[in-house]
C-alpha positions as protocol buffer text, in pm:
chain_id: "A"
residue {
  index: 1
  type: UNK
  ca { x: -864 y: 3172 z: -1379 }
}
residue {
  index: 2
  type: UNK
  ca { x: -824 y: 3062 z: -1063 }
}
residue {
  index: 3
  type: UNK
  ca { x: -962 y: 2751 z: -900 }
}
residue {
  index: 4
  type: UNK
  ca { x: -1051 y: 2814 z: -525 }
}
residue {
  index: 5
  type: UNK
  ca { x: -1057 y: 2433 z: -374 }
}
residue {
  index: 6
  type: UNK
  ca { x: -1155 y: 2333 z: 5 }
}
residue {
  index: 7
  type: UNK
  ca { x: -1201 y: 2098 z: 195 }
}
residue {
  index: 8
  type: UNK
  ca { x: -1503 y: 2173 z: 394 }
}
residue {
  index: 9
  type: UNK
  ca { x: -1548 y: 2114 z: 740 }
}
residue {
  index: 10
  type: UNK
  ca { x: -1971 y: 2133 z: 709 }
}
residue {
  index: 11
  type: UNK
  ca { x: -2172 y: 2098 z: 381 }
}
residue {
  index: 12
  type: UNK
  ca { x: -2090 y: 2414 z: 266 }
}
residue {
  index: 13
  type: UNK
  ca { x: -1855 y: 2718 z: 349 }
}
residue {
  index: 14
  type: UNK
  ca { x: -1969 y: 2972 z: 563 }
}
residue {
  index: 15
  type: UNK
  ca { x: -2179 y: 3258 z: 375 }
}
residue {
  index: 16
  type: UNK
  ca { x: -1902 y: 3513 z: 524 }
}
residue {
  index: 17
  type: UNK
  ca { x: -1627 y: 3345 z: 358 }
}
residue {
  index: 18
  type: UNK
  ca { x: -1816 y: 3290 z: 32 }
}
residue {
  index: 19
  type: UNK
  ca { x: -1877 y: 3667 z: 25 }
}
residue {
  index: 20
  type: UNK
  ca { x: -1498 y: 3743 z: 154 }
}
residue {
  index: 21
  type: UNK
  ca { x: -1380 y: 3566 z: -121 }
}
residue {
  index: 22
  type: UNK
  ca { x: -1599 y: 3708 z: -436 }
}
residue {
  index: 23
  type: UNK
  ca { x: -1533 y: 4051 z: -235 }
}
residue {
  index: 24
  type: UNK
  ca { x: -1136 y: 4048 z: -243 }
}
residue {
  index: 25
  type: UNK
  ca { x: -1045 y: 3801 z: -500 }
}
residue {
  index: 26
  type: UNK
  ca { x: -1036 y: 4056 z: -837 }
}
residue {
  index: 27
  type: UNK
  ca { x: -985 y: 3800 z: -1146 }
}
residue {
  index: 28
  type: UNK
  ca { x: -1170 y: 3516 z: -1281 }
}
residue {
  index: 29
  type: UNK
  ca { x: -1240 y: 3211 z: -1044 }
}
residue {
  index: 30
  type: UNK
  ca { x: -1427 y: 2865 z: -958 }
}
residue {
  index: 31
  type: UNK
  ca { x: -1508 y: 2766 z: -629 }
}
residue {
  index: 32
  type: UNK
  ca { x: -1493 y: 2409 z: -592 }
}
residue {
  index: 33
  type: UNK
  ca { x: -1556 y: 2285 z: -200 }
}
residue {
  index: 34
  type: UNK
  ca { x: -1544 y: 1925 z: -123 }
}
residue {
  index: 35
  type: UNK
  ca { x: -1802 y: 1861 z: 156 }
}
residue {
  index: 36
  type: UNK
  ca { x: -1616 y: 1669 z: 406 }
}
residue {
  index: 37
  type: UNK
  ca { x: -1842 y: 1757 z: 672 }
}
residue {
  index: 38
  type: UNK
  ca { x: -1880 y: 1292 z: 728 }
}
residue {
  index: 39
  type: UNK
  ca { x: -1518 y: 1256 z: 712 }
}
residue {
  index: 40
  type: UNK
  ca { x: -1527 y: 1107 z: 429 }
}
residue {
  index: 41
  type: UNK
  ca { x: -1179 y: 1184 z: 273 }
}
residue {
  index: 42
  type: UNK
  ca { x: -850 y: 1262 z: 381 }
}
residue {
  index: 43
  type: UNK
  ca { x: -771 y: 1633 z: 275 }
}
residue {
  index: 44
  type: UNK
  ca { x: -485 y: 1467 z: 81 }
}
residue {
  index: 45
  type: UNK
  ca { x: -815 y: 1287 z: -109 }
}
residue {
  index: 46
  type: UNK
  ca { x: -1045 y: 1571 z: -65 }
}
residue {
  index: 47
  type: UNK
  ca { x: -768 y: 1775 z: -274 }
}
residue {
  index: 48
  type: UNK
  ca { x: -736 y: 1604 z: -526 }
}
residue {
  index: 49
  type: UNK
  ca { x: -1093 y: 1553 z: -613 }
}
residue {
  index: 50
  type: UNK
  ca { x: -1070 y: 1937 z: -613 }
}
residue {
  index: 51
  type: UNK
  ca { x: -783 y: 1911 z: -922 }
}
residue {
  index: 52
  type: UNK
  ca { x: -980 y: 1662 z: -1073 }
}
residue {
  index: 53
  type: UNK
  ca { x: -1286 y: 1908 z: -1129 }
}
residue {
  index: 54
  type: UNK
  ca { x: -1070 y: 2192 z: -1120 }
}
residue {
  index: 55
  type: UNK
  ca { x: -1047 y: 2421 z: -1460 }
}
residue {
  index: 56
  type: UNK
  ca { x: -831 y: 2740 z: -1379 }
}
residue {
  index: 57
  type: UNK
  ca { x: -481 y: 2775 z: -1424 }
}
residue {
  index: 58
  type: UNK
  ca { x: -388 y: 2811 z: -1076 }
}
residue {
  index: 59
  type: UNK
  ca { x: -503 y: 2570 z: -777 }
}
residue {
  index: 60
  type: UNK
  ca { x: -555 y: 2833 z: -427 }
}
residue {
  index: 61
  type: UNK
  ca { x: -587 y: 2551 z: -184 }
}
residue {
  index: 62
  type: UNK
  ca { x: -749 y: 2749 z: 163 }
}
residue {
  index: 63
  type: UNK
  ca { x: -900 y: 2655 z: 535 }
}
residue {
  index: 64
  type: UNK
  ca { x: -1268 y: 2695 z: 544 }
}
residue {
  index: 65
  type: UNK
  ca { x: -1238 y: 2947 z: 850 }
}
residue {
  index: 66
  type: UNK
  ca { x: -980 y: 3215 z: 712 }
}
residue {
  index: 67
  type: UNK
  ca { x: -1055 y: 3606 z: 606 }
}
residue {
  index: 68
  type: UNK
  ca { x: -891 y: 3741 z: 329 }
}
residue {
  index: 69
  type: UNK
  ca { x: -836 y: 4123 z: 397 }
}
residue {
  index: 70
  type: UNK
  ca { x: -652 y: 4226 z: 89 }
}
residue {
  index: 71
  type: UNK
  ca { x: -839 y: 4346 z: -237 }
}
residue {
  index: 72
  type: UNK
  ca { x: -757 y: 4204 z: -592 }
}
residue {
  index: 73
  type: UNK
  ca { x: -497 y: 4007 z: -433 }
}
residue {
  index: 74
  type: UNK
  ca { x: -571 y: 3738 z: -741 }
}
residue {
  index: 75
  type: UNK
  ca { x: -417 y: 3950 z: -964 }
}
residue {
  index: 76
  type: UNK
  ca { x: -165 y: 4050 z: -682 }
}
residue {
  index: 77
  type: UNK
  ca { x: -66 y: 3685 z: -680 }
}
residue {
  index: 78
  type: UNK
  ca { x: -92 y: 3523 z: -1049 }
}
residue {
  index: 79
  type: UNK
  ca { x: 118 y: 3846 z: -1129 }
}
residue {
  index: 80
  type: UNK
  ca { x: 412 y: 3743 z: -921 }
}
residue {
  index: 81
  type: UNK
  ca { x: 404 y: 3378 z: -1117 }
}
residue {
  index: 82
  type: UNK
  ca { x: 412 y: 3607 z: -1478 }
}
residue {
  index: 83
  type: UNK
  ca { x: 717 y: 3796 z: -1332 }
}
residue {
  index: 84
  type: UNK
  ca { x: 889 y: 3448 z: -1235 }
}
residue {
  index: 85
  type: UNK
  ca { x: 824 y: 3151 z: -1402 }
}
residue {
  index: 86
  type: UNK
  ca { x: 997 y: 2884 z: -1222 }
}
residue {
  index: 87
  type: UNK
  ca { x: 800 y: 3034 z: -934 }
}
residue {
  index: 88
  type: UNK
  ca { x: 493 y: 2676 z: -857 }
}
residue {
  index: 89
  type: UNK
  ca { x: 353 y: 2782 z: -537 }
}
residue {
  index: 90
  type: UNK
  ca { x: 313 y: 3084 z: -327 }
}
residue {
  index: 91
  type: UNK
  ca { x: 210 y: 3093 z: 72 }
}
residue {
  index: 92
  type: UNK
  ca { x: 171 y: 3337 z: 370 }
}
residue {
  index: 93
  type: UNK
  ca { x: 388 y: 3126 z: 610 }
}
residue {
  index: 94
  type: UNK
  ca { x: 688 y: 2876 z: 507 }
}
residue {
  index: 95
  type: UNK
  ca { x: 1063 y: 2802 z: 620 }
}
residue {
  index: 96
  type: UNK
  ca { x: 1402 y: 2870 z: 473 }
}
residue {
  index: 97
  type: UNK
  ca { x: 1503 y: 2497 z: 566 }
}
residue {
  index: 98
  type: UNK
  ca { x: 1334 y: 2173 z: 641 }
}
residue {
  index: 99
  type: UNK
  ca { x: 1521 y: 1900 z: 812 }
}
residue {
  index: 100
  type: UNK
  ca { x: 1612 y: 1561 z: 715 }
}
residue {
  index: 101
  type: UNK
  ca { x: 1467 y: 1457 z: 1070 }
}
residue {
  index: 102
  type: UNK
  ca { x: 1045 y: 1457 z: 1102 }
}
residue {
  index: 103
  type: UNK
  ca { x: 940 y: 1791 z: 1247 }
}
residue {
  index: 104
  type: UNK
  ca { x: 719 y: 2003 z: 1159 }
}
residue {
  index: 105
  type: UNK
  ca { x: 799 y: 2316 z: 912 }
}
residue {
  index: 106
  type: UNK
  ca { x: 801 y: 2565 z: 1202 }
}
residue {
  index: 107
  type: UNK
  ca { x: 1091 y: 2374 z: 1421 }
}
residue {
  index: 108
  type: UNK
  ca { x: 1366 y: 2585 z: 1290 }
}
residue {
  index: 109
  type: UNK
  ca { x: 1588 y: 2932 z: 1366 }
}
residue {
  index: 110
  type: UNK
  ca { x: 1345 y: 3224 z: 1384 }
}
residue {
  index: 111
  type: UNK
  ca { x: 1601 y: 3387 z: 1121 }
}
residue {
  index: 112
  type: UNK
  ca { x: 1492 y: 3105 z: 882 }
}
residue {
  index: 113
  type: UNK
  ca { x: 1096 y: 3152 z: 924 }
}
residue {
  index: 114
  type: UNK
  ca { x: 896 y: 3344 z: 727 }
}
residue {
  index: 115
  type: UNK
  ca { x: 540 y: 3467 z: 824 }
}
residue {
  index: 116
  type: UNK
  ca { x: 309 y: 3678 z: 738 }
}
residue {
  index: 117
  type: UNK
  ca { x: -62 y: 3605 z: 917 }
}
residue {
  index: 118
  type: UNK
  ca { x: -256 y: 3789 z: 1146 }
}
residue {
  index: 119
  type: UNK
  ca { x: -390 y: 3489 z: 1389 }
}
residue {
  index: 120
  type: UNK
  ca { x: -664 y: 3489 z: 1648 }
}
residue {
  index: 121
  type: UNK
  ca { x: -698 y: 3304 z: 1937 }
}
residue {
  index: 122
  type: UNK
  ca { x: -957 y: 3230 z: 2156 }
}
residue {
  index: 123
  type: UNK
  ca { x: -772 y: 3330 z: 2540 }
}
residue {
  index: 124
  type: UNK
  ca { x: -609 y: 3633 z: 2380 }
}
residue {
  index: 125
  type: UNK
  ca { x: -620 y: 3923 z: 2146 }
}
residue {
  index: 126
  type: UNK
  ca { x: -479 y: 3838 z: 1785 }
}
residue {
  index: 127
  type: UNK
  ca { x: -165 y: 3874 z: 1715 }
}
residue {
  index: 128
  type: UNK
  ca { x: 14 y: 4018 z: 1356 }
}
residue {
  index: 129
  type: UNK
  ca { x: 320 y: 3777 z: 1310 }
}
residue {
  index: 130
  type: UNK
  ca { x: 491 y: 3951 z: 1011 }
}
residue {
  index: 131
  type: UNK
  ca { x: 892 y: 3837 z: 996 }
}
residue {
  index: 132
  type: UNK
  ca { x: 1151 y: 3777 z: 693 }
}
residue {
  index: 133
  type: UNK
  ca { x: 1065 y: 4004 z: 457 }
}
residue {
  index: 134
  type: UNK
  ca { x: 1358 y: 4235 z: 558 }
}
residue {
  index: 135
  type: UNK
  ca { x: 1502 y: 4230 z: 197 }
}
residue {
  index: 136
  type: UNK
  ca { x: 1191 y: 4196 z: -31 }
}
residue {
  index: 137
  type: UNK
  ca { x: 796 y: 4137 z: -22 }
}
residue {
  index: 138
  type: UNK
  ca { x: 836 y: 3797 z: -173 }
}
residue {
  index: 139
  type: UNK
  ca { x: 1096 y: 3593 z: 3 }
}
residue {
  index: 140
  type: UNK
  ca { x: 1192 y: 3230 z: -118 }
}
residue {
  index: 141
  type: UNK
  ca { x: 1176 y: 2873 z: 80 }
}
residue {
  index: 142
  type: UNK
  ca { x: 1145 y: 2539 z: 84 }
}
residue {
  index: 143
  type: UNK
  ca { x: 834 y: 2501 z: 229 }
}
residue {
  index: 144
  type: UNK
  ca { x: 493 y: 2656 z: 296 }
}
residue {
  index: 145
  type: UNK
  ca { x: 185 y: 2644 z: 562 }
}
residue {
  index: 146
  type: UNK
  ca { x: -112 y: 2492 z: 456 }
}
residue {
  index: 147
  type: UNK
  ca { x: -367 y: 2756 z: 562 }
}
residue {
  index: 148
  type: UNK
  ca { x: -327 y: 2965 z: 167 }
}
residue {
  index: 149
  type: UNK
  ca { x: -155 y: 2811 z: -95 }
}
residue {
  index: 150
  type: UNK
  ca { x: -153 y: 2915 z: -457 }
}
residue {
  index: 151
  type: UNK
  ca { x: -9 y: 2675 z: -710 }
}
residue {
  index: 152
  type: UNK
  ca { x: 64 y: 2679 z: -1061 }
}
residue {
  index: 153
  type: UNK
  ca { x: -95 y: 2433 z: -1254 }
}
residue {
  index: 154
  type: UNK
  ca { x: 95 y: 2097 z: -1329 }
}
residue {
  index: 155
  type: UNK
  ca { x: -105 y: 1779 z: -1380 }
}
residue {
  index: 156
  type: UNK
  ca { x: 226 y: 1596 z: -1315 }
}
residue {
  index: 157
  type: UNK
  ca { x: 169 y: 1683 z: -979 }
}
residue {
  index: 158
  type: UNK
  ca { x: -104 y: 1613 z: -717 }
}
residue {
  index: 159
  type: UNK
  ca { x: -126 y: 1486 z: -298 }
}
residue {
  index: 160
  type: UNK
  ca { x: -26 y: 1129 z: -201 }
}
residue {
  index: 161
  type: UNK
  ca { x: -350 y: 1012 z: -126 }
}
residue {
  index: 162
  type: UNK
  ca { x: -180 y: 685 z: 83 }
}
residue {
  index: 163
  type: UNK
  ca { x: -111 y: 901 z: 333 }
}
residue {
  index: 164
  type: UNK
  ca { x: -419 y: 966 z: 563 }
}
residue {
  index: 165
  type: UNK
  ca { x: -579 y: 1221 z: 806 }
}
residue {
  index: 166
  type: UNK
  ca { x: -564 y: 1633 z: 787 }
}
residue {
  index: 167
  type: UNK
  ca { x: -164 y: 1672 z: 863 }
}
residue {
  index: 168
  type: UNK
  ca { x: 134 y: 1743 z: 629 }
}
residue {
  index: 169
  type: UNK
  ca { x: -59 y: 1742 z: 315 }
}
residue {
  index: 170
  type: UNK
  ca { x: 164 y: 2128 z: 283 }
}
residue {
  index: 171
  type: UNK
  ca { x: 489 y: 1965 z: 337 }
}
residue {
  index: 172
  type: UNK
  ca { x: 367 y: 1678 z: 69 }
}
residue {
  index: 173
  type: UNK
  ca { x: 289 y: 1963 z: -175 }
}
residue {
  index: 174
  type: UNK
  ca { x: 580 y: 2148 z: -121 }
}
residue {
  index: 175
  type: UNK
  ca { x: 783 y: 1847 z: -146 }
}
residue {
  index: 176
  type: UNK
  ca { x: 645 y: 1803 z: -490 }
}
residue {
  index: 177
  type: UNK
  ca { x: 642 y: 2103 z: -661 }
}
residue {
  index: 178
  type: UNK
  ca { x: 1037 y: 2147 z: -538 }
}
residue {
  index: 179
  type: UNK
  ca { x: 1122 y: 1767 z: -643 }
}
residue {
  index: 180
  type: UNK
  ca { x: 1026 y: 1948 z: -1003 }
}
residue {
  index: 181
  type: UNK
  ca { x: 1277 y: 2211 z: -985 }
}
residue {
  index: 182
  type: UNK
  ca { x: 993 y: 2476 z: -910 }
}
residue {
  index: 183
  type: UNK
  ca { x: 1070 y: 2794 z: -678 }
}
residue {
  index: 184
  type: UNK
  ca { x: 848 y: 2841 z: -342 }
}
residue {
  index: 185
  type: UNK
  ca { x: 775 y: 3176 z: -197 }
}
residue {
  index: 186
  type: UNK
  ca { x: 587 y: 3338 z: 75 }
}
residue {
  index: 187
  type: UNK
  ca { x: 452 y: 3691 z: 30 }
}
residue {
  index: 188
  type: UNK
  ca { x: 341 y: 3975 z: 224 }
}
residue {
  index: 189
  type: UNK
  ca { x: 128 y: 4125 z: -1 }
}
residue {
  index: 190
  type: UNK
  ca { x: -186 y: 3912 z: 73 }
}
residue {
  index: 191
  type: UNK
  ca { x: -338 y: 3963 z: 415 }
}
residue {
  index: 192
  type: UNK
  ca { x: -531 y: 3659 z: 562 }
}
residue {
  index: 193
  type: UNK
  ca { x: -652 y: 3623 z: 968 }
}
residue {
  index: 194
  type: UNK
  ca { x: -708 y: 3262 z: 1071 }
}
residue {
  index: 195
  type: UNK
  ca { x: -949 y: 3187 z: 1355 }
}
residue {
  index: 196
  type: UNK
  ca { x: -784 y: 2856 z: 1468 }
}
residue {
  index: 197
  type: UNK
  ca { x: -491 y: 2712 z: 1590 }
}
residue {
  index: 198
  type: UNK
  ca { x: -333 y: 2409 z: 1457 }
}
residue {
  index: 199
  type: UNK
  ca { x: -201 y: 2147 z: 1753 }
}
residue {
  index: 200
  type: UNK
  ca { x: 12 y: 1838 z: 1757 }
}
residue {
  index: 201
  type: UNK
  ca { x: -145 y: 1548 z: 1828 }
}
residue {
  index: 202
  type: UNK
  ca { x: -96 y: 1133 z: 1803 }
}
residue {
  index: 203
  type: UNK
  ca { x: -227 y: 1101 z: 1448 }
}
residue {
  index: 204
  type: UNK
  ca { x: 23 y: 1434 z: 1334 }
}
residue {
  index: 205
  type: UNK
  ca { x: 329 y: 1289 z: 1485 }
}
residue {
  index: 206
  type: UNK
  ca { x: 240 y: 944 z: 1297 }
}
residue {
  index: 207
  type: UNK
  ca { x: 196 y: 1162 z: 957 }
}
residue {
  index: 208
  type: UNK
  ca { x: 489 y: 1327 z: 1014 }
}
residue {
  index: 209
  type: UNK
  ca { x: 675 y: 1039 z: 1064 }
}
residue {
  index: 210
  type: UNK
  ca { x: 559 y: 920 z: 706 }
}
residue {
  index: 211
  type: UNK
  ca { x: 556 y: 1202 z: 497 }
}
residue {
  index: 212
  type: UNK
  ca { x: 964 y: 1234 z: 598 }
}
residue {
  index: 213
  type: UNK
  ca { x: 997 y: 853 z: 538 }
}
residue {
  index: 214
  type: UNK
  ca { x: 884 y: 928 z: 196 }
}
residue {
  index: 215
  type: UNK
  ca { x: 1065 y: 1174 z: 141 }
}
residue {
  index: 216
  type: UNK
  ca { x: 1391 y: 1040 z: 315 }
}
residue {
  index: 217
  type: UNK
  ca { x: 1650 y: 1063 z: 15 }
}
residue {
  index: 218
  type: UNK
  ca { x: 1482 y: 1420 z: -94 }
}
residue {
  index: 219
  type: UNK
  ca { x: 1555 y: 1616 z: 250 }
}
residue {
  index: 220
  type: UNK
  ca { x: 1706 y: 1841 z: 348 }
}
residue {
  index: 221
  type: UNK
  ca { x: 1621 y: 2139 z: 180 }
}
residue {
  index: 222
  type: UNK
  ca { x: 1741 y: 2473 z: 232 }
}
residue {
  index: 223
  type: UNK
  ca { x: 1750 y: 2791 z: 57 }
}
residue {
  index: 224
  type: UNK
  ca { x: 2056 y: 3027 z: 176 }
}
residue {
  index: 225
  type: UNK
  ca { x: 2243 y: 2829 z: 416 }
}
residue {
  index: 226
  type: UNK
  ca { x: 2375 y: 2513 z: 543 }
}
residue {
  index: 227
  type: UNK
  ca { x: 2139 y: 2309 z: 802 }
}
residue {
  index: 228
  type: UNK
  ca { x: 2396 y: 2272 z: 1062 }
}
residue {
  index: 229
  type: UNK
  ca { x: 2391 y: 1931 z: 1260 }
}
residue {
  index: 230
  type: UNK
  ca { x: 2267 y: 2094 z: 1598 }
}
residue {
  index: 231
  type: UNK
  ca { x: 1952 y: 2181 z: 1361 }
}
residue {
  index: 232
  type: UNK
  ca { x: 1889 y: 1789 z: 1286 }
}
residue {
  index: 233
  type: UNK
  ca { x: 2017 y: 1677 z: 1632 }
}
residue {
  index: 234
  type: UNK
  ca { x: 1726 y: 1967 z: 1778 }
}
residue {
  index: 235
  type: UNK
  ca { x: 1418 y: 1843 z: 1556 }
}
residue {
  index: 236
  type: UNK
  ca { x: 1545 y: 1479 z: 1634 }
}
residue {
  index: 237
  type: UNK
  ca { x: 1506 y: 1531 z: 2033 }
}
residue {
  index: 238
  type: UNK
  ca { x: 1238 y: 1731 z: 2057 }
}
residue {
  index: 239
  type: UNK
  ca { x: 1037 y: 1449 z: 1772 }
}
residue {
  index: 240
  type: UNK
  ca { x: 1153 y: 1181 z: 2028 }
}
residue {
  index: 241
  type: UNK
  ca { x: 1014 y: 1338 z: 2299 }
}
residue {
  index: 242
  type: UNK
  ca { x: 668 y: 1391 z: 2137 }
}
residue {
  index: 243
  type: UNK
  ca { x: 621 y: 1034 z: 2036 }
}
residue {
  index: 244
  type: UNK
  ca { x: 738 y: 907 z: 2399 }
}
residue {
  index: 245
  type: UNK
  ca { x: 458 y: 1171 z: 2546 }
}
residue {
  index: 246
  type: UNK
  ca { x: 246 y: 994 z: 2244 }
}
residue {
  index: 247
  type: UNK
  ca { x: 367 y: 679 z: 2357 }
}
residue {
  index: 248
  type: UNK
  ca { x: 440 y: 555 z: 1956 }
}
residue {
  index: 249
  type: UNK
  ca { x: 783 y: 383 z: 2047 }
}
residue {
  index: 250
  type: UNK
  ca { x: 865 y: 177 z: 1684 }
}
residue {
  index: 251
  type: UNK
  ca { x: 859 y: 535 z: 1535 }
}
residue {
  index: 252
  type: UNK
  ca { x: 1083 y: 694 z: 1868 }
}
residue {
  index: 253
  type: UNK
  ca { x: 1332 y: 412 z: 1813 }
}
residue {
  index: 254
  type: UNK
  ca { x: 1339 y: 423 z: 1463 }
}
residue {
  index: 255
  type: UNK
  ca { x: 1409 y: 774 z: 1513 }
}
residue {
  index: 256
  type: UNK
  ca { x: 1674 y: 774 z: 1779 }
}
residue {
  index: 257
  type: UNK
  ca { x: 1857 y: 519 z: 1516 }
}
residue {
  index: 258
  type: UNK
  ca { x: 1862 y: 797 z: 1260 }
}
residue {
  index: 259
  type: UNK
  ca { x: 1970 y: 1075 z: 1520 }
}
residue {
  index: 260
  type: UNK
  ca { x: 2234 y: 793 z: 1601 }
}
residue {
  index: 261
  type: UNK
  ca { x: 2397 y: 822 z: 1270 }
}
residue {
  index: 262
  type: UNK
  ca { x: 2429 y: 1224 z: 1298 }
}
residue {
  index: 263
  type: UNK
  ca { x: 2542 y: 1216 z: 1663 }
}
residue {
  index: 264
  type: UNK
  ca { x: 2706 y: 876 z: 1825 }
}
residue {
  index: 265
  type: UNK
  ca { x: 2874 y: 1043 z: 2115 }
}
residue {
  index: 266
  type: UNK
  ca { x: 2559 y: 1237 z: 2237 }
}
residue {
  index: 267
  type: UNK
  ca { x: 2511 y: 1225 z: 2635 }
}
residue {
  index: 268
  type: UNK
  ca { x: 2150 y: 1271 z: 2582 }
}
residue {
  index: 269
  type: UNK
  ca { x: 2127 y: 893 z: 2423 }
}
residue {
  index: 270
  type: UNK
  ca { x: 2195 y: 742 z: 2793 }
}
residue {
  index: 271
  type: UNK
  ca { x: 1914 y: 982 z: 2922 }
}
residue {
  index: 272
  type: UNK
  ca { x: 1679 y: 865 z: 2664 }
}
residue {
  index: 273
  type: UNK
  ca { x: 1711 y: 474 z: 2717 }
}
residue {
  index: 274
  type: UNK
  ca { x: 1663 y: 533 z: 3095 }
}
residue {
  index: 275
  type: UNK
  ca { x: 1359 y: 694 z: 3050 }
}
residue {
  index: 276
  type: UNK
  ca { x: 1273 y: 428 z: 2783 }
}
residue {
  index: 277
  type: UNK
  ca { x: 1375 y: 121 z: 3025 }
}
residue {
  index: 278
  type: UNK
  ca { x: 1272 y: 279 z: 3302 }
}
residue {
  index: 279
  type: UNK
  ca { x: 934 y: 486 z: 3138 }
}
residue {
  index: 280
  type: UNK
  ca { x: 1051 y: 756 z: 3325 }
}
């Protein structure tokens, strides 16, 4: 069985989802949804309440305003954890690689993203983003998006509730079920739309920050090839940037110090205290 846990926006999820779900889902399942519509938890918290009550053998961990367009893809999914069994969690959007320096799982080589979503936005027509699965249907990384995740059970595992707010709780997870020698994959057999956009913001560069503090002696991770050093010097600059724009500057210095040890003779260090002396 599978246990179907969100973290609810409003009281309860939309009747459209609620009907998308027993509609498409094809095995056994519980729907638990944590009404978060006060703000009452952190999704890290409002998660793992969701564990807590949860009963199935599999945790799906979705955002309250997604579409699932594929039928029986349940079965389509628990079967690909019976085929592998180090296999622990299973998304629609992910990376090859993740960097030692904070970014988020997107800021890497398109050749090293994998994606399979169709996306709406509100200016412009959806869009199908479909790319990695040259080789296979199921395609390996490191880590995964946060808008479908389906997890094998392990009560050995579960979200940091210290850290706070709706950001990173998917690298967090990911981080955990690969710090237990468990495989991550991203599929293209299950169709999902999303109706929103996710955004940077103040409180997700402070999150991000922490959740690769935590993880500092674990990263980087990679699946088929080396992160080169112009990977870790990119994520570094462009996270530097962010947090001036954000003006957070113990977390930009603390940051330049550890782009410092990958790259001392950098010409882009004398541009960056100017603009830091001169808050230019």
């Amino acid at each position: 069985m599978i246990s179907i846990i969100i973290c609810s926006r409003t009281e309860a999820i939309s009747k459209y989802l609620l009907e998308n779900i027993k509609n498409t889902i094809g095995c056994d399942y519980e729907l638990i949804v944590i009404d978060n519509s006060q703000s009452e938890y952190s999704i890290f918290e409002a998660y793992n309440i969701g564990i807590k009550k949860s009963k199935g053998n599999y945790w799906c961990f979705m955002h309250d305003d997604i579409c699932i367009h594929t039928k029986n893809w349940g079965n389509i999914l628990i079967d690909i954890f019976n085929k592998n069994q180090k296999i622990g969690l299973i998304g629609v959007a992910g990376s090859k690689m993740k960097t030692k320096m904070p970014s988020a799982w997107w800021n890497c080589p398109e050749n090293q993203q994998v994606i399979n979503i169709l996306q709406y936005y509100p200016d412009r027509d959806k869009e199908k983003i479909f790319s990695g699965f040259e080789q296979n249907s199921n395609v390996e990384v490191v880590v995964i998006d946060g808008v479908f995740m389906l997890a094998r059970k392990d009560n050995s595992i579960k979200f940091d509730n210290s850290i706070t707010g709706f950001h990173n709780y998917d690298l967090n997870i990911s981080f955990e079920y690969k710090r237990r020698g468990y495989k991550i994959f991203v599929t293209n057999q299950v169709a999902i739309e999303h109706y929103s956009t996710g955004n940077t913001s103040r409180e997700w560069f402070k999150s991000t920050y922490r959740i690769h503090n935590k993880y500092k002696n674990f990263l980087p991770l990679q699946c088929d090839s080396s992160i080169k050093k112009e990977n870790e010097i990119f994520n570094a600059v462009k996270f530097i940037e962010q947090g001036i724009n954000y003006k957070t500057y113990r977390i930009v210095f603390l940051t330049w110090f550890q782009l410092l040890k990958v790259q001392t003779n950098f010409k882009w260090h004398l541009k960056f205290l100017k603009r830091i002396l001169f808050k230019k």
